[in-house]
C-alpha positions in Angstrom: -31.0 -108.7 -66.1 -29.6 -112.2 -66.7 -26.5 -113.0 -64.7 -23.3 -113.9 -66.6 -23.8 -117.1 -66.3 -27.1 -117.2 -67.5 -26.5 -115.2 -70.5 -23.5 -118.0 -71.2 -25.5 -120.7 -71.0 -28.2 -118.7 -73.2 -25.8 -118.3 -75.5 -24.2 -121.6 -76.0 -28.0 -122.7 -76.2 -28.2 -120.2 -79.3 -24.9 -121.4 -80.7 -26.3 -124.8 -80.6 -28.9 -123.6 -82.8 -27.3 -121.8 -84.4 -25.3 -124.8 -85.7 -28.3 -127.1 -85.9 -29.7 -124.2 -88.3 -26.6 -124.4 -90.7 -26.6 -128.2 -90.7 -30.1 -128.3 -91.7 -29.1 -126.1 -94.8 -31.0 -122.5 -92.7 -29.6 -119.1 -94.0 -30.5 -115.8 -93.1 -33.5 -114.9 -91.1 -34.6 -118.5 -90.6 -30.8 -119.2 -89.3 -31.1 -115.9 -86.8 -34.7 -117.0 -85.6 -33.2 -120.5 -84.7 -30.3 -119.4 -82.5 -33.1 -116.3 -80.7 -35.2 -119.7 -80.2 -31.9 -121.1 -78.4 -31.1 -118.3 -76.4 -34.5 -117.9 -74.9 -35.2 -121.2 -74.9 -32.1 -121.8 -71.9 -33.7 -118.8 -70.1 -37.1 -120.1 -70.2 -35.8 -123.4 -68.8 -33.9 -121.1 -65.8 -37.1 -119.4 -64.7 -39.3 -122.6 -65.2 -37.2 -124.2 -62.3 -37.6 -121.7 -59.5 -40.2 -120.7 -57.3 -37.7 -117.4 -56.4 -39.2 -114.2 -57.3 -36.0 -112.7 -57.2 -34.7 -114.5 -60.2 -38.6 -114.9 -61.6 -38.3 -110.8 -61.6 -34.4 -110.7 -62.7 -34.9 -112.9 -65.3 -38.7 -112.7 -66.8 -38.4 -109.2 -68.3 -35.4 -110.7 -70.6 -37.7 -113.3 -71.8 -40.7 -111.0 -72.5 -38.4 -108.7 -74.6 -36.7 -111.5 -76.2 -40.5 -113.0 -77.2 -41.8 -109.9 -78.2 -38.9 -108.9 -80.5 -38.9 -112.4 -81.8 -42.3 -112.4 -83.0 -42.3 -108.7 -84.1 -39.4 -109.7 -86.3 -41.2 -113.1 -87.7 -44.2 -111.0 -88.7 -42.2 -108.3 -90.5 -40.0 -111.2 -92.1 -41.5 -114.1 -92.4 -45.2 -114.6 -92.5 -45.6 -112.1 -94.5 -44.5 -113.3 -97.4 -45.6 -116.8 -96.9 -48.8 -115.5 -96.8 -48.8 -114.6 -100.4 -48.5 -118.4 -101.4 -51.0 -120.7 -101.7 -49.0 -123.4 -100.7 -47.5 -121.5 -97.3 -50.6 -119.5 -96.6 -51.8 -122.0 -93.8 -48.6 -121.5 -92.3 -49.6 -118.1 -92.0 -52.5 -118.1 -90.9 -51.7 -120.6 -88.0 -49.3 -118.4 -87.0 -51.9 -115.7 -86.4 -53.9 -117.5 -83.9 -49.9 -118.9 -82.6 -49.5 -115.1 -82.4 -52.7 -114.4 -80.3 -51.9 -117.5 -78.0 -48.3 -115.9 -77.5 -49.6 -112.7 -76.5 -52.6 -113.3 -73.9 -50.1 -115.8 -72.1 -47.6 -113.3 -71.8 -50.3 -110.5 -70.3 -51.4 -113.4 -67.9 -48.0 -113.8 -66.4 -47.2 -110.1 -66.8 -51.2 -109.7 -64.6 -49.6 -111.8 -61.5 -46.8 -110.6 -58.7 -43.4 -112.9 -59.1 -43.9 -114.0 -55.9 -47.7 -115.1 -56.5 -48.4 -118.5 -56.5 -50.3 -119.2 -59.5 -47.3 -117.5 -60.9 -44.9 -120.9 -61.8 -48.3 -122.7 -63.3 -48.6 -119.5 -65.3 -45.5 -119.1 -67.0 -45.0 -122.7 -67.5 -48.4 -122.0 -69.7 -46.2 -119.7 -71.7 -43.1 -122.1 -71.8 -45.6 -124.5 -73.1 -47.1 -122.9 -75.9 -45.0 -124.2 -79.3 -41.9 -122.8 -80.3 -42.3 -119.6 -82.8 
């Protein structure tokens, strides 16, 4: 569980989206997506910089639930009906193999103890991948 501080500065990250969203003319679902990239995106960036399993282990399963939701909520929403375009249908369909990317990084870290140390090179894999 994220400490107080770390769910501030997640949040202000997702504000900051949030606001970035509304200035680039984003409503609705596209809008809430860009402030959940924020606010996982600060956490990422927390975990990323330690080598301390006690805040890899406090922190990660956050970020795994956040990821998972995230992309659970873009399938239902989004690609979904992009897919039924011919114009947005190779958004889609990237997405898919995005989709499978997310998910096999997230069982490797999810394979390894916090305190292993492949673990850092690992997740940074997953911090890698591009945004969703």
């Amino acid at each position: 569980m994220p400490s107080s501080l770390e769910n501030a500065a997640s949040n202000v990250m997702g504000a900051a989206k949030d606001l970035k969203a509304t200035f680039k003319g984003l409503t609705g679902v596209f809008k809430h997506l860009m402030e959940e990239h924020g606010k996982v995106s600060a956490l990422l960036m927390r975990v990323k910089a330690t080598s301390d399993p006690k805040v890899r282990a406090e922190l990660y399963p956050t970020i795994r639930q956040e990821l998972l939701s995230h992309e659970k909520g873009e399938v239902v929403a989004v690609y979904p009906v992009l897919a039924q375009f011919a114009e947005t249908s190779p958004i889609a369909a990237e997405h898919s193999r995005e989709a499978e990317e997310l998910q096999a990084a997230i069982a490797a870290v999810d394979a390894l103890s916090f305190s292993d140390a492949s673990w850092g090179l690992t997740f940074e894999r997953l911090v890698k991948l591009p945004a969703r």
